[in-house]
C-alpha positions as CSV (number, residue, x, y, z in Angstrom):
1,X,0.0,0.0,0.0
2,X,1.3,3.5,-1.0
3,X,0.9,6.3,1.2
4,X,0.6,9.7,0.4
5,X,3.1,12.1,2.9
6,X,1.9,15.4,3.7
7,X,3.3,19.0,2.8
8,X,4.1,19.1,6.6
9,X,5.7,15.7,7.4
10,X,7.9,16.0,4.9
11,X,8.8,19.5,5.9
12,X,9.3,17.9,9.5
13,X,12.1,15.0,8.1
14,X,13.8,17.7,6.0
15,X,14.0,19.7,9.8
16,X,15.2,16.5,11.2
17,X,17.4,15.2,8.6
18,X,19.3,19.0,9.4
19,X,19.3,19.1,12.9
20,X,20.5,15.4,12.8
21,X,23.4,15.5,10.4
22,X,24.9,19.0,11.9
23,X,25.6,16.7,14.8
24,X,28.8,16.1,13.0
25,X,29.9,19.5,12.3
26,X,28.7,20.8,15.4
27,X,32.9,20.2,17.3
28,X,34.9,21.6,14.4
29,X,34.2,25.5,15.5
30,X,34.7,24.6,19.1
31,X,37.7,22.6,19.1
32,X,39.5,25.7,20.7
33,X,37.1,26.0,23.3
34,X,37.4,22.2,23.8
35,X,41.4,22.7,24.2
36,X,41.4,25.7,26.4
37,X,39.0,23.6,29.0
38,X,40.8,20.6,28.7
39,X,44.2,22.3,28.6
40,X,45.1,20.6,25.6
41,X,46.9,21.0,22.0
42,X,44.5,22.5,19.8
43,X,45.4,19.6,17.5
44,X,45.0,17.1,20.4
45,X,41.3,18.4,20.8
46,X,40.8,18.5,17.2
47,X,41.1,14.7,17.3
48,X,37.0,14.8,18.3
49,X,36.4,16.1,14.9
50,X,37.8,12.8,12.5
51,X,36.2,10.4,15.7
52,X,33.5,12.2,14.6
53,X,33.9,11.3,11.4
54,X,34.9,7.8,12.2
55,X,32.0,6.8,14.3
56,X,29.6,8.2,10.9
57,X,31.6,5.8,8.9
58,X,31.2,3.2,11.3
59,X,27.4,4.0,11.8
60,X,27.0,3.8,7.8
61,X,28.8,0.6,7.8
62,X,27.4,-1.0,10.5
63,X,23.4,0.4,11.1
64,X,22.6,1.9,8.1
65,X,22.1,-1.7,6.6
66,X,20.1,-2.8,9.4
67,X,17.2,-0.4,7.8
68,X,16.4,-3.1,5.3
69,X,16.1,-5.7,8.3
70,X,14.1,-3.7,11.0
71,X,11.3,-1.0,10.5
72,X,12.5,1.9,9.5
73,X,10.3,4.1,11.7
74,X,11.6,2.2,15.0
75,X,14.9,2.7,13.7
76,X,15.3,6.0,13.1
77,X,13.3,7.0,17.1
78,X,16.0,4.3,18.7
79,X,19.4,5.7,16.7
80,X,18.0,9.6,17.8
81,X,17.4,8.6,21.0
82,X,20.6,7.6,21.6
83,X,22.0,10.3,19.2
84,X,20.7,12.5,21.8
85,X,21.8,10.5,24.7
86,X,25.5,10.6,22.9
87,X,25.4,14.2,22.8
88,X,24.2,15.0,26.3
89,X,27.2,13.0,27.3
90,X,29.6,15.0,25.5
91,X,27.8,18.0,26.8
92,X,28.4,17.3,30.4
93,X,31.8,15.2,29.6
94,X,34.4,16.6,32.8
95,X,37.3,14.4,30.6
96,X,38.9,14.4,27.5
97,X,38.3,10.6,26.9
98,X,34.4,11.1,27.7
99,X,34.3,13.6,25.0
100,X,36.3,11.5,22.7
101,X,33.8,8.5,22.9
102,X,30.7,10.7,22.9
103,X,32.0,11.8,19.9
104,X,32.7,8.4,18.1
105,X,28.6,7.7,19.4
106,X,27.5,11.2,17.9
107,X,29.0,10.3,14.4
108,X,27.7,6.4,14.2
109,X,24.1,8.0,15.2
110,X,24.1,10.7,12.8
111,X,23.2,8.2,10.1
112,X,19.4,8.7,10.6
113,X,19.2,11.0,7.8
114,X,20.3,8.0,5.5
115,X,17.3,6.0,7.0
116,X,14.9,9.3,6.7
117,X,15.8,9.5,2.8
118,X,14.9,6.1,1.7
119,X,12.0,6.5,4.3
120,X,10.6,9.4,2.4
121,X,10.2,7.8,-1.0
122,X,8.7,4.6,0.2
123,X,5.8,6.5,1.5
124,X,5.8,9.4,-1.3
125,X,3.4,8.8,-4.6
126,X,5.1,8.3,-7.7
127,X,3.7,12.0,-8.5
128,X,5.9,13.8,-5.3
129,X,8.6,11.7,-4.6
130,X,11.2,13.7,-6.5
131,X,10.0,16.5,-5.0
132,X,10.0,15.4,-1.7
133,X,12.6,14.2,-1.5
134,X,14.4,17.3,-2.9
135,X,13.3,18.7,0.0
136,X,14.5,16.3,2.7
137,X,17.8,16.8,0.7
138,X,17.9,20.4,1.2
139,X,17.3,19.8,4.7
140,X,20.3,18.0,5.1
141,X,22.4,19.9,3.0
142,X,21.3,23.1,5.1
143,X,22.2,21.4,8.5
144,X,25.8,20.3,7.1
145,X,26.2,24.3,5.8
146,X,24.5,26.2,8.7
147,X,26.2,23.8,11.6
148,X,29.6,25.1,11.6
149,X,27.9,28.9,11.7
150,X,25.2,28.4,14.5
151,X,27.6,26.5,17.0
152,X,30.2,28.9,16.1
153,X,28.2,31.5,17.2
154,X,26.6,29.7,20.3
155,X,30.3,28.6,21.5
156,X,31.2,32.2,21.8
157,X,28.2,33.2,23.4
158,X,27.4,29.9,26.0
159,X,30.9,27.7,26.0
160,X,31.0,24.9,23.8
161,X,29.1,22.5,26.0
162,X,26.1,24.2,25.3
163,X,25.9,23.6,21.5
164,X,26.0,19.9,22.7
165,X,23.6,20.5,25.5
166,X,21.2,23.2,23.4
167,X,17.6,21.5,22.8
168,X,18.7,18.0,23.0
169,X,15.9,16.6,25.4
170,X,13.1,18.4,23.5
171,X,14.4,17.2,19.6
172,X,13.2,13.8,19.5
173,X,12.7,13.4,15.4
């Protein structure tokens, strides 16, 4: 059975696909920050920005497949969930190696908009599923561009844990 999605759900993954893949930019403006607290190299901290990119590799490898084995729905509320969890975690890390592993667990869970995507057509018409998911695409691609530029801005402002902290317990996808 083909369903039809609405203007507004598919407005709603193309918000969540954004917020969920700027999870892995979110560290590369604040690695200074994350240094000065830490009293570390700049280059030392900057190591949370490729295990960033290392746990997203490993989350493609590894869960992104299990979204042909296991609903996608269930899928995508268990990986934010503990997207969210992963982030908190960094958020309130009081250690280097905390942060570290939050931030291999922030870039294995940032995968959801891979799962949202082929989620999207499936329930699309044959009519709008270009178009939607166009859409859900420039949501993604505005969360990888405006990431950098919004925790930039809210490091300055609130200290870097905040950008992990900001909205996490209220942006359940």
């Amino acid at each position: 059975m083909q369903h039809i999605l609405k203007r507004a759900d598919v407005i709603l993954m193309a918000f969540c696909t954004g917020l969920i893949v700027a999870n892995i930019y979110y560290c590369q403006p604040l690695v200074i920050l994350v240094a000065k607290e830490f009293k570390l190299t700049e280059s030392t901290a900057g190591s949370i920005a490729y295990l960033t990119q290392a746990g997203y590799a490993i989350g493609l490898f590894l869960l992104v497949p299990l979204g042909d084995m296991f609903e996608r729905k269930k899928q995508i509320l268990v990986i934010t969930t503990l997207a969210i969890v992963s982030l908190l975690i960094a958020g309130f890390s009081h250690s280097f190696l905390v942060l570290a592993i939050a931030s291999v667990l922030i870039g294995a869970c940032s995968i959801v908009p891979q799962l949202i995507l082929p989620l999207t057509a499936s329930l699309s018409d044959d009519e709008s599923r270009g178009h939607n998911i166009g859409i859900v695409m420039s949501g993604l691609l505005v969360g990888i561009l405006a990431s950098r530029a919004i925790s930039g801005i809210v490091g300055d402002l609130l200290g870097w844990r905040a950008m992990f902290r900001l909205l996490r317990p209220f942006v359940l996808c």
